[in-house]
ZALO-36957 format. One record per residue (C-alpha): residue in one letter; x, y, z. Coordinates in steps of 0.2 Angstrom, whole numbers, padded with zeros to 4 digits, always signed. Layout:
<recs>
AXYZ...
</recs>
This chain:
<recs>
X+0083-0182+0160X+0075-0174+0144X+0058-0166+0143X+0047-0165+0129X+0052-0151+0119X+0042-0136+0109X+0047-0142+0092X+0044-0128+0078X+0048-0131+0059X+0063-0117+0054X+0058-0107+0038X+0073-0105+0026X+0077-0089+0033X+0086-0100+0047X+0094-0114+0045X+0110-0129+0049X+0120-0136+0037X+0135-0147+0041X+0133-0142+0059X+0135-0122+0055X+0119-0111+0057X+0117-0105+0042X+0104-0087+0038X+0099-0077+0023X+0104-0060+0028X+0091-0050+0036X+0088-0034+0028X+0071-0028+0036X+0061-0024+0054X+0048-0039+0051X+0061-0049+0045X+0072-0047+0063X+0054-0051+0071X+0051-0066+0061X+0068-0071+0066X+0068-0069+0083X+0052-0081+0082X+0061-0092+0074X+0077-0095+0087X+0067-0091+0102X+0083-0082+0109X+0094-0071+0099X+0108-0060+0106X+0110-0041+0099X+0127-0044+0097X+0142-0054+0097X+0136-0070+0108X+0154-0080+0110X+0144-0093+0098X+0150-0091+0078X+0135-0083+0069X+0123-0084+0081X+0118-0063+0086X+0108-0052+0076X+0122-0042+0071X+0128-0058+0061X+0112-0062+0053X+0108-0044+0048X+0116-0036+0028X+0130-0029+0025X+0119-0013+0023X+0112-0014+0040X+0129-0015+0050X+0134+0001+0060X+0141+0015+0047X+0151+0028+0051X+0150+0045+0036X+0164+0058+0032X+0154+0071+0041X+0154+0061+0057X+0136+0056+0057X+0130+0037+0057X+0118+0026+0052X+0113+0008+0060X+0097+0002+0055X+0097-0015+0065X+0099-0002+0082X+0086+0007+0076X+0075-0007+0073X+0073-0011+0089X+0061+0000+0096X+0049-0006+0081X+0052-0025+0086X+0048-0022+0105X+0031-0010+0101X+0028-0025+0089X+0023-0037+0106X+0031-0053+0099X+0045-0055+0110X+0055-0046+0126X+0072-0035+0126X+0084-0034+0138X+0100-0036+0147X+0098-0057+0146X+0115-0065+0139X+0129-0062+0152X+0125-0044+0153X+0124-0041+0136X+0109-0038+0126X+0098-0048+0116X+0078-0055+0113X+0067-0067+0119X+0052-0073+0109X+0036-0072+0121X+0033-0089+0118X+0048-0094+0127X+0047-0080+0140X+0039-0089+0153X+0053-0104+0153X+0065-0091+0150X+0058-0080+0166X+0054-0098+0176X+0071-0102+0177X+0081-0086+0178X+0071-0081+0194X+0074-0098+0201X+0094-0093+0203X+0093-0076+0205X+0078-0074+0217X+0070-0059+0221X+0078-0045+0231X+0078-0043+0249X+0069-0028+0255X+0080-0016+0261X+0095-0018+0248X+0097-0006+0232X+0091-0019+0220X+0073-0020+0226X+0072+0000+0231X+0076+0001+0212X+0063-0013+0209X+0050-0005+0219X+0054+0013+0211X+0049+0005+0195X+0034-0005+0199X+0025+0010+0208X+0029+0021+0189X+0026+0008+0179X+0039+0012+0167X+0053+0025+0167X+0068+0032+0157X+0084+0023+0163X+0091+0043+0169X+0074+0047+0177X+0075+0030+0188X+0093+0034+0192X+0088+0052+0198X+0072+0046+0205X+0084+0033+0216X+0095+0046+0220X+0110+0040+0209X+0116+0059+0206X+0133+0060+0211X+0150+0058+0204X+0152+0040+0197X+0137+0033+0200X+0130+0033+0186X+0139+0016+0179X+0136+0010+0199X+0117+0011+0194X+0119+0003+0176X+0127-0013+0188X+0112-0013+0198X+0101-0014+0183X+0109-0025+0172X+0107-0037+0187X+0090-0037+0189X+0088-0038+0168X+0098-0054+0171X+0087-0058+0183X+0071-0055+0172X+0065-0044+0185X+0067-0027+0171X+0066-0026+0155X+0065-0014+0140X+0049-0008+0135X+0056+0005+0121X+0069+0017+0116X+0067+0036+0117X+0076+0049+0109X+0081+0065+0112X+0074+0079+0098X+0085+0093+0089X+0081+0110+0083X+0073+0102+0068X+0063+0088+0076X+0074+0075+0071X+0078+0061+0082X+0097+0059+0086X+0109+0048+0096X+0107+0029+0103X+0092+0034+0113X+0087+0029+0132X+0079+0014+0138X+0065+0014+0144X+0063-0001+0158X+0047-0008+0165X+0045-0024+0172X+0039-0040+0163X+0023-0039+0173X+0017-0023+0168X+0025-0027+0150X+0017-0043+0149X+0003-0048+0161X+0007-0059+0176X+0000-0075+0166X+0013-0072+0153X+0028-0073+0168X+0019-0088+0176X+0026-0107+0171X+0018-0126+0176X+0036-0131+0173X+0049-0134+0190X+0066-0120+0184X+0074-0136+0181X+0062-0142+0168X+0062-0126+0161X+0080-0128+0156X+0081-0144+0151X+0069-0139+0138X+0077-0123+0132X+0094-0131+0134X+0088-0145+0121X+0079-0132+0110X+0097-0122+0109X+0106-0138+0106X+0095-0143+0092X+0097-0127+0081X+0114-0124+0086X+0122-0140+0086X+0141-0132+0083X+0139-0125+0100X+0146-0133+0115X+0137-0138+0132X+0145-0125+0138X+0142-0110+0128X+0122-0115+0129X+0124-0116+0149X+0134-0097+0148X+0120-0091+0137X+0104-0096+0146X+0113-0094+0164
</recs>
């Protein structure tokens, strides 16, 4: 059974020919925003679906570049924090653990069926203890959450990424922004830390609330997906959105 979709009229910026999506290549901030508006869902990087991750869309110019002194440059990970403070659309762990956006527009579909598979966690295991550490901050550095749910010792550290990436998966956490750490001359260095909040306090509760059944709410993203990427498989638009 197919539901009425959300149809929206793809600027040139996106585009399908002969079955291929097709893009001008981004070389701006607002022009990632627009976008991620654009394709609703939009993986950081390689998505297992030919051309279809930000990394792909973006310029030669804003690919990750490594200098003869050692430093780097990589405009589309900095970019990020600017998208997320932006308010258009959500950042997290959402595409088989990897990382990737969601339009607000399609959030609540997005959340609505997500939360339907994965529901929420029992009280009394380590996912909702982290949950619950998070909820009563309101938003928190990745290391301070780790430390804060006692995470300190030796290994545990990627043990605590596991547990989070899960309940990103999970639309239960998400990314609110990037901090960086600060050298000697006030510049910003390195890839940053997240800083995780939940879509609630992100959002509003409205915005992580659906009239749609989970099952309608996949039919609808599932036919959205297939429309603008119509070389994709069945299955690659199940792996993506489950």
């Amino acid at each position: 059974m197919h539901f009425p979709l959300f149809f929206v009229t793809l600027p040139p910026l996106i585009k399908t020919i002969q079955g291929q999506l097709m893009t001008e290549k981004i070389h701006s901030c607002p022009e990632l925003t627009a976008c991620i508006q654009q394709v609703g869902f939009l993986p950081l990087l390689e998505s297992g679906i030919q051309g279809y991750a930000a990394e792909s869309m973006v310029g030669e110019e804003c690919q990750y570049t490594v200098y003869p002194d050692g430093s780097w440059e990589w405009p589309l990970w900095q970019w990020k924090g600017s998208v997320l403070r932006e308010g258009s659309c959500v950042y997290g762990k959402f595409f088989a653990g990897k990382a990737g956006f969601i339009s607000r527009t399609w959030w609540p579909d997005f959340c609505n069926w997500r939360r339907s598979i994965h529901p929420m966690p029992e009280e009394g295991t380590i996912e909702h203890a982290i949950l619950t550490t998070l909820r009563e901050q309101g938003s928190m550095i990745t290391r301070e959450l780790r430390a804060a749910c006692d995470f300190t010792g030796k290994n545990m550290r990627s043990k605590f990424d596991a547990y989070v990436s899960r309940l990103q998966m999970a639309c239960y956490i998400v990314t609110e922004d990037f901090v960086y750490p600060v050298d000697k001359h006030g510049r910003e260095y390195g890839f940053g830390w997240s800083q995780l909040t939940t879509p609630e306090h992100l959002l509003g509760r409205e915005v992580c609330r659906c009239s749609r059944s989970p099952e309608e709410s996949y039919q609808r993203m599932a036919d959205f997906l297939a429309r603008l990427l119509p070389h994709a498989t069945e299955k690659q638009i199940n792996r993506l959105l489950r």
